[in-house]
NUZAZA-626761 format. One record per residue (C-alpha): residue in one letter; x, y, z. Coordinates in steps of 0.05 Angstrom, whole numbers, plus 5000, padded with zeros to 4 digits. Example, Ala and Ser with C-alpha at 12.3 -4.5 7.8 and 13.67 -1.06 7.14 Angstrom:
<nodes>
a524649105156/s527349795143/
</nodes>
This chain:
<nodes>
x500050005000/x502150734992/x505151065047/x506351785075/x510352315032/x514852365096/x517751695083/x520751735005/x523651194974/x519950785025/x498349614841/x481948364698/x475548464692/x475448544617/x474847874580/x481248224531/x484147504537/x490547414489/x493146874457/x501046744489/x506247054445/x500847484410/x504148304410/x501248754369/x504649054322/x506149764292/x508650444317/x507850674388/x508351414406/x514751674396/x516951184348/x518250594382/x517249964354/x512649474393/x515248644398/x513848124358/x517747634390/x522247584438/x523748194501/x530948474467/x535448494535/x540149134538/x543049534599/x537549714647/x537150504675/x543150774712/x537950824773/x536350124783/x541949694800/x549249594781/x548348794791/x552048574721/x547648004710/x541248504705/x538448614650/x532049044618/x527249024561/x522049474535/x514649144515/x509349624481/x502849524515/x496049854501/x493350444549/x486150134542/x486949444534/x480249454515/x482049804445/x487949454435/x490049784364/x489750544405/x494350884429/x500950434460/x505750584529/x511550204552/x512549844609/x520749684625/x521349004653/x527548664681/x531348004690/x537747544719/x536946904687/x537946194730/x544346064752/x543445324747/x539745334691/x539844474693/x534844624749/x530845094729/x524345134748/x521145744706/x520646464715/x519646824785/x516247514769/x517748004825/x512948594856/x514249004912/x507849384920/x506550114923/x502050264888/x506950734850/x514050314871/x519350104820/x519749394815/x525849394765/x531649304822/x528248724859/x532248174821/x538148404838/x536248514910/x534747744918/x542647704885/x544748104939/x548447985008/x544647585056/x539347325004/x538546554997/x541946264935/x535945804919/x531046334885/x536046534843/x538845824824/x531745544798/x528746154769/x529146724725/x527847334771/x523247894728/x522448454757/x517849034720/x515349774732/x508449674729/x505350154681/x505150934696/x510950804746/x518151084741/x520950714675/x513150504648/x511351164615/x511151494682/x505252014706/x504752614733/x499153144767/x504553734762/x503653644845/x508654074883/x512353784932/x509254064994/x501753864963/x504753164968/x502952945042/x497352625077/x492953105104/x491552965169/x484553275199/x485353835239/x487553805308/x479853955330/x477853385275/x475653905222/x476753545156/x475554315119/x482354385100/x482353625082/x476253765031/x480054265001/x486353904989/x482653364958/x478853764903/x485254124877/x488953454882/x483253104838/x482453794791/x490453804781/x489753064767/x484753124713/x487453764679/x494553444680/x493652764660/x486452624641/x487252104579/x492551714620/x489551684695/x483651244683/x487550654647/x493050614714/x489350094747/x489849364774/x486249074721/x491549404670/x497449194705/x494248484712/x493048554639/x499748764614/x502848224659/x499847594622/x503148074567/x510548004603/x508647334600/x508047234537/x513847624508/x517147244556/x515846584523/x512846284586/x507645774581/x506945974657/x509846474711/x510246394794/x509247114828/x511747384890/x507847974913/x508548534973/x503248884989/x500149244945/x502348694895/x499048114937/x492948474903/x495448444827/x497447734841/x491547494862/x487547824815/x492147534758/x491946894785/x483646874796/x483847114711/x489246634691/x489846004735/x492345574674/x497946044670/x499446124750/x505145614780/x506945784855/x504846394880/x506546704942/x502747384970/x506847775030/x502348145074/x496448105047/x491548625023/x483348435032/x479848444953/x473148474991/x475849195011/x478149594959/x480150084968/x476350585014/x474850005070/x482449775059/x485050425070/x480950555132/x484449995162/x490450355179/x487650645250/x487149935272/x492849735247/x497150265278/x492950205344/x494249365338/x502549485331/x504150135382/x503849645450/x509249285418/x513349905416/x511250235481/x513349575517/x519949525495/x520250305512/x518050225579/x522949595600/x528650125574/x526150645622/x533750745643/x534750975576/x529251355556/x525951635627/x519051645589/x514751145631/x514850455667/x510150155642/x507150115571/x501250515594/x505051005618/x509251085552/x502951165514/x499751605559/x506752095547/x506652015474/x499752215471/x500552845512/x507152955466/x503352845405/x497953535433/x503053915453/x506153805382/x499353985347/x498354655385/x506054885396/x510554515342/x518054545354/x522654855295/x528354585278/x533654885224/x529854625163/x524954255192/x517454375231/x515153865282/x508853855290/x504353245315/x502553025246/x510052985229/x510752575289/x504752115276/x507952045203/x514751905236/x512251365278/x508150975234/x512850875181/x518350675230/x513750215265/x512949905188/x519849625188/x520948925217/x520348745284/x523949215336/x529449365292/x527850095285/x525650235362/x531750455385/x530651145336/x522351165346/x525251285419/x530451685413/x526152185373/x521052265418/x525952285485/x528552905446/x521853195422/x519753095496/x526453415521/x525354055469/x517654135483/x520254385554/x525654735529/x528955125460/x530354705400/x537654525389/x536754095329/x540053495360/x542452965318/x535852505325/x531252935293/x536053105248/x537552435227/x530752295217/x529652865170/x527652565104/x531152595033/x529352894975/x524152714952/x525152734867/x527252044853/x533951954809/x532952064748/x530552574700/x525352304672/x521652054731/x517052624758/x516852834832/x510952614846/x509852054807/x509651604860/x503752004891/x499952024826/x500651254810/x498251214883/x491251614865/x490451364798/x490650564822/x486750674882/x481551224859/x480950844786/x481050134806/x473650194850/x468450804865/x469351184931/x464651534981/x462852194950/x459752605014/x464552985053/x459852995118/x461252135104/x468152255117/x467652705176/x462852205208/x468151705199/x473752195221/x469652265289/x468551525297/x476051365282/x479251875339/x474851605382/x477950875362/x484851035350/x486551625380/x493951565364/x491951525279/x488252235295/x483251995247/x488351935184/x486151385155/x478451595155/x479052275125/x477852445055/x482852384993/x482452624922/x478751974909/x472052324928/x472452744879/x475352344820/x472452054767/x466951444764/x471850814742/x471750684669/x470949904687/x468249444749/x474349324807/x478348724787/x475948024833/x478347554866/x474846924872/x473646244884/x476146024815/x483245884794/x490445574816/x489845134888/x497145414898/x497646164934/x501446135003/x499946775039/x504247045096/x502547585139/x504547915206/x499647905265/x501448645280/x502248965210/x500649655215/x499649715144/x496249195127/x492648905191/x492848125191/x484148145175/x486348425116/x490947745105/x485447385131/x479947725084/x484847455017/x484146845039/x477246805055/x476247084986/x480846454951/x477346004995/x480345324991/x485745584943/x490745825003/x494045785053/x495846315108/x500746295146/x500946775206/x507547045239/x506147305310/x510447895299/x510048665283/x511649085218/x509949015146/x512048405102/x514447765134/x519747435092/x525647475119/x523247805186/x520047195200/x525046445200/x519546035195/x515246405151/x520846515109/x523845805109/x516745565090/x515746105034/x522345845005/x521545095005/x514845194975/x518445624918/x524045114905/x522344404925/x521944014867/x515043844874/x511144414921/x506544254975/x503144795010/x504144785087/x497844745126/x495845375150/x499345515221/x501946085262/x509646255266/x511046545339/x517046985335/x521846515377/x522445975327/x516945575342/x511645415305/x503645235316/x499644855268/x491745125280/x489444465249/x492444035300/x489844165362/x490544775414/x497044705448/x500044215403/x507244495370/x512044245318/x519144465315/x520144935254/x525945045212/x531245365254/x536045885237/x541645435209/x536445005158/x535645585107/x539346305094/x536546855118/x532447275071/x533347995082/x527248415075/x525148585006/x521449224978/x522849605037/
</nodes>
């Protein structure tokens, strides 16, 4: 899913069915020739990877797959080949979510340091940036970087200034890229990747998804089951919800992950001096959070106000496990410190300043991430058009989840975009018997109902497989999620695991053998660790 602008650098309804290997043919805009055959491999963008095995192609797709002789884009897709290619077991296509992230690098991220050797042994790793996104034809709204944030209601809950925001947002949308905007959807992407397929020469694909691209995969795999091997879908986003239910998840999420945080906080209370006991921590962050919204603290370069806090927070508490703690802490110890005293700028709110946001490279607008992010999820399904809906939400959800300040309720440009040009993509009973999802019991991006909700929606197609930890995405932040993920990817003849619970200290609980009863799981030493991808 999309996150806040504060965090930077950190998506098929149609019965358009094609035959494999069929391209069209003929000129695309600007002159370039679409495929007829095989993806021609050259160097892939300076801003993607230096790996020297990776390698990128350019496929012509249609905008509306629905008039497939109109006008054409490209999507830029990438590749490392097997490594043992006697073993081979097909082609692994890659994505990392977003909406609006760059898949392009993730094959050479699973070549990296730290990443198992298996993956890329029996597969070709494809990576791609979906269409609209960095490489793909980018988009753009012309947004200035400052109109690029969440909007947070108003301290008092007002969601005026929200309203506002949202209309310009949705106007500068449609007077920047109105002939592009309502063709950067799901059922697109789904679309153009049966196309990678094809140009690939692939009778049949296996998908890894994060995220966002859970969503894609399962959609892709519900349209084309005969052409589906493994698939595995990381943190898990409900189809049932999309996407105005989905994103009103994130209160809970957040309000389902903080305890983890505010305990380890409070059994550091020698370090940090900012409460005993996890209540207590809470309680202090809350209090630092109003005094934030009403006084915020300047720094050289940088206001601190409660919402940048909130933003600050969330997207730490995102990462895996505890690992970013010991800086969530530090931050607010400081912000506490400076609240009772003039601003230094001390190096932990300086530190946690973001960077730029313009991503390398020319050609990729500023904000395209931001307007892939409102195209997919305003174009893919119809949102609530009343504003007084979205206040009455906003009041119901700071009642809930104080600490989300009613975020995840408010209103977005999606209220005032326009109606879909086609039904939101399903997922369904029908297709493949062979996703694996993984998800995180305290994912504060994804909440595990939403895991739950995919696979209640493929039924007896999946599995899920829960890892009693925090953050967002659960291979390799998880050993026995991740040791299962991988042995279903590269035995020679997969099996999906039953559907169990991972506890975070290596043990591991099978929900279909009785309460209480555990089996050992595979420890540290039976499989490499698998760093975190898309992250």
């Amino acid at each position: 899913m999309g996150s806040p602008a504060s965090r930077v650098g950190t998506a098929v309804t149609v019965t358009v069915a094609l035959a494999a290997g069929l391209l069209t043919t003929g000129a695309t805009p600007g002159g370039a020739q679409s495929p007829t055959g095989p993806l021609v491999w050259r160097s892939c963008p300076a801003d993607v990877s230096d790996h020297p095995a990776l390698r990128c192609a350019v496929l012509s797709v249609p905008l509306d797959h629905r008039d497939p002789q109109s006008r054409h884009i490209t999507v830029t897709v990438s590749r490392i080949p097997a490594t043992d290619p006697a073993r081979r077991l097909g082609t692994l296509v890659l994505s990392p979510g977003g909406p609006g992230i760059g898949g392009l690098a993730m094959p050479a991220q699973l070549h990296g340091p730290g990443q198992p050797p298996q993956l890329g042994q029996r597969y070709d790793l494809v990576g791609f940036d979906a269409r609209g996104v960095r490489h793909s034809s980018p988009v753009s709204c012309g947004l200035p970087v400052a109109d690029r944030a969440v909007r947070y209601p108003a301290p008092d809950g007002s969601i005026a200034h929200s309203v506002a925001h949202a209309r310009a947002t949705a106007q500068a949308c449609r007077r920047e890229a109105a002939d592009v905007l309502p063709h950067i959807t799901t059922a697109n992407t789904a679309r153009d990747l049966d196309r990678i397929r094809a140009a690939l020469g692939e009778e049949r694909i296996s998908f890894f998804g994060l995220s966002y691209g859970t969503y894609l995969g399962a959609v892709y795999a519900t349209r084309h089951p005969h052409r589906t091997d493994r698939v595995v879908l990381d943190s898990a986003l409900d189809p049932n919800r999309i996407w105005y239910d989905l994103v009103r998840l994130g209160g809970l999420g957040l309000t389902q992950r903080l305890p983890d945080l505010t305990g380890w906080v409070a059994d550091r209370h020698h370090t940090y001096r900012l409460g005993r006991t996890a209540a207590a921590v809470e309680h202090r962050y809350r209090t630092l959070l109003r005094d934030l919204d009403h006084h915020p603290i300047t720094y050289p370069g940088l206001v601190v106000d409660g919402n940048w806090l909130r933003d600050y927070t969330r997207d730490n508490l995102e990462q895996p496990d505890a690992s970013q703690f010991p800086h969530i802490a530090a931050v607010w110890q400081e912000l506490a410190a400076a609240s009772r005293a003039p601003a230094t700028g001390t190096p932990a709110v300086a530190d946690a300043v973001p960077a730029t946001s313009v991503p390398a490279g020319a050609a990729v607008p500023a904000d395209n991430r931001q307007t892939v992010g409102y195209a997919v999820q305003c174009g893919d399904a119809a949102w609530p058009r009343r504003p007084e809906r979205y206040a009455a939400a906003v009041r119901r959800d700071r009642t809930l989840f104080p600490e989300d300040a009613g975020r995840s309720a408010t209103i977005t440009p999606c209220a005032f975009w326009p109606a879909p040009v086609e039904a939101a993509p399903t997922v369904g009973a029908a297709g493949p018997r062979n996703i694996l999802i993984l998800h995180n019991r305290r994912d504060p991006a994804t909440p595990w109902v939403s895991g739950h909700g995919m696979h209640q929606a493929l039924r007896h197609r999946s599995t899920l497989v829960t890892a009693d930890t925090g953050g967002h995405g659960v291979i390799g932040a998880n050993d026995c999620a991740t040791a299962l993920a991988l042995r279903y990817l590269t035995d020679d003849r997969p099996h999906l695991p039953a559907s169990r619970i991972c506890p975070g200290d290596g043990q591991m609980l099978r929900r279909d053998a009785g309460v209480g009863q555990t089996y050992a799981a595979p420890g540290r030493g039976s499989a490499p660790a698998l760093a975190p991808l898309g992250r």
